[in-house]
C-alpha positions as CSV (number, residue, x, y, z in Angstrom):
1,X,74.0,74.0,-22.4
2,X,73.9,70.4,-22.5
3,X,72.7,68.8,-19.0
4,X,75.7,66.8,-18.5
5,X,77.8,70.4,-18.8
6,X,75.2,71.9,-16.2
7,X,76.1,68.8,-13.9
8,X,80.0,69.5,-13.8
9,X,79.3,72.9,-13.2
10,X,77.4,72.5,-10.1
11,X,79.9,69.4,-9.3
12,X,83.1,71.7,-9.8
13,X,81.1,74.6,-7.7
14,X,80.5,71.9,-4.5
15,X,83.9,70.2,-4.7
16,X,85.7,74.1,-5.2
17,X,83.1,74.9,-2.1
18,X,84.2,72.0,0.3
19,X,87.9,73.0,-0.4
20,X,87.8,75.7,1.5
21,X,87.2,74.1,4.4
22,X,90.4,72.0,4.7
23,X,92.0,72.2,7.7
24,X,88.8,73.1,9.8
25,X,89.2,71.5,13.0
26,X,86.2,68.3,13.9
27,X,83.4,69.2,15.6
28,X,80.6,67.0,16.3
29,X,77.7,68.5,15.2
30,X,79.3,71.6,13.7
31,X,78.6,73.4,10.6
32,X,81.2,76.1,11.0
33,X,84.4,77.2,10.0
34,X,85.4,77.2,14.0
35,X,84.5,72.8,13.6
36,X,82.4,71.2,11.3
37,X,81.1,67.2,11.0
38,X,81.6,64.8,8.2
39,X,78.0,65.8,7.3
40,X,78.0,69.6,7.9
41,X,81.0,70.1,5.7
42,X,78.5,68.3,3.0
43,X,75.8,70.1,4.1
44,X,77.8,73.5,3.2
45,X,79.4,72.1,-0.1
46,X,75.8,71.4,-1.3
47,X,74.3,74.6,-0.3
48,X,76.2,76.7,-2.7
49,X,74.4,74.9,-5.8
50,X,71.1,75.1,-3.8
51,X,70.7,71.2,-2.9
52,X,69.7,70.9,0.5
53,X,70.9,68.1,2.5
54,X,69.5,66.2,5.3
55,X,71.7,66.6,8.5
56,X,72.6,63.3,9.0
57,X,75.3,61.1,7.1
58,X,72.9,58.0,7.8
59,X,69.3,60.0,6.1
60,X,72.4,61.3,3.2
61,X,72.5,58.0,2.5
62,X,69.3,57.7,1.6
63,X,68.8,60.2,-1.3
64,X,69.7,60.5,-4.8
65,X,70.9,57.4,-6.8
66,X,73.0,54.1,-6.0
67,X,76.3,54.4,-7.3
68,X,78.8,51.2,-7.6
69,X,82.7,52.0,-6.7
70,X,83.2,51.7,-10.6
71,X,80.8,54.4,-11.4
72,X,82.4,56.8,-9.0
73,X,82.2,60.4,-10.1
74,X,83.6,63.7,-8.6
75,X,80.6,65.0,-6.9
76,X,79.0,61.4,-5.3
77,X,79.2,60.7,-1.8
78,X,80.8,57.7,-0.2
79,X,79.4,56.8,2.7
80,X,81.5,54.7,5.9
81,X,80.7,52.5,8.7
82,X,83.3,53.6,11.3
83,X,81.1,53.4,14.2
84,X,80.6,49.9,16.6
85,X,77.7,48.6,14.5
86,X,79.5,47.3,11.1
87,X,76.1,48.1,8.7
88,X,75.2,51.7,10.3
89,X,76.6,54.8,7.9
90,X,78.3,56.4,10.7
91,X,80.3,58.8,8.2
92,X,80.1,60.4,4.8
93,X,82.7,62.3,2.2
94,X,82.2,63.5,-1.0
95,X,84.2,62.5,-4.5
96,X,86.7,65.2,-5.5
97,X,89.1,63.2,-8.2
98,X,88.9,59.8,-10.0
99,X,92.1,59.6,-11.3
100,X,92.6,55.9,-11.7
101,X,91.3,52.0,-10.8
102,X,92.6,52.7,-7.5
103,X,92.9,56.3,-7.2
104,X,89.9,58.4,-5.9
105,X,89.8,61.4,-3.3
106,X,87.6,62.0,-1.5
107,X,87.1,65.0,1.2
108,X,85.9,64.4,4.6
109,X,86.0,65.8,8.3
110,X,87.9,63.2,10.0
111,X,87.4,63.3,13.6
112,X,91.5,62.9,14.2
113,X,92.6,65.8,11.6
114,X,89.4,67.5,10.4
115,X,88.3,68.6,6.9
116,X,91.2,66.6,4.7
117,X,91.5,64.8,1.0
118,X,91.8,61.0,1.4
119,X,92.4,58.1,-0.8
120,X,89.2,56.2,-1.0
121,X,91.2,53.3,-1.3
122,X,92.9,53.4,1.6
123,X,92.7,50.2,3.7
124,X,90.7,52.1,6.3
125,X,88.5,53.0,4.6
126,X,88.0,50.5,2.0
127,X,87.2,48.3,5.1
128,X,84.5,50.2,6.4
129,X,82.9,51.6,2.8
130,X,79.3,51.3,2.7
131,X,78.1,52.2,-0.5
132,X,77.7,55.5,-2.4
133,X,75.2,57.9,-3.6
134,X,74.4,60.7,-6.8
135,X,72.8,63.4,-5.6
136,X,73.3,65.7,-8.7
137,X,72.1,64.1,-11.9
138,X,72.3,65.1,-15.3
């Protein structure tokens, strides 16, 4: 099996993982079906393909390897500023679909509708996008 095949599997596994968490309510701090956070719902995504990550969306932002909004994969995380402070990663989603220039989904525990799809390119979000991260690499 070549290592990029091994890559979408464990991408396909995380993103089919996260999922099945849509519609779970917000929780800060949570990690549970009953309310999860933007960085619990990764934390449980990841866990399935044994990648343990830290609890924080700020420390997430910190591992694996700088990705530019071009590069953009299914399986990369974007990270957010959504807090007071403009530069502090406040909030983090992971990749699910690329589809086009302007066309990339992403899956997040918003703290208005919990664990949803977005458009990355949504003006919200484009606003407060701080940069993005590969955690599983070929």
């Amino acid at each position: 099996m070549r290592q990029a095949d091994a890559r979408e599997i464990k991408v396909d596994k995380v993103i089919s993982t996260a999922r099945t968490f849509i519609g779970t309510p917000y929780k800060y701090g949570g990690t549970t079906r009953a309310g999860m956070d933007c960085s619990g719902l990764l934390i449980n995504s990841f866990q399935a393909v044994n990648v343990a990550l830290p609890r924080s969306s700020e420390a997430q932002s910190k591992i694996g390897e700088e990705v530019t909004m071009k590069e953009l994969e299914p399986g990369d995380l974007v990270f957010f500023a959504t807090g007071r402070r403009k530069r502090e990663v406040t909030h983090v989603g992971l990749v699910t679909d690329v589809r086009g220039k302007e066309d990339v989904k992403f899956i997040h525990s918003s703290s208005s509708l919990g664990v949803v799809e977005t458009n990355l390119y949504a003006e919200y979000y484009q606003k407060r996008f701080r940069g993005a991260r590969r955690v599983i690499i070929p």
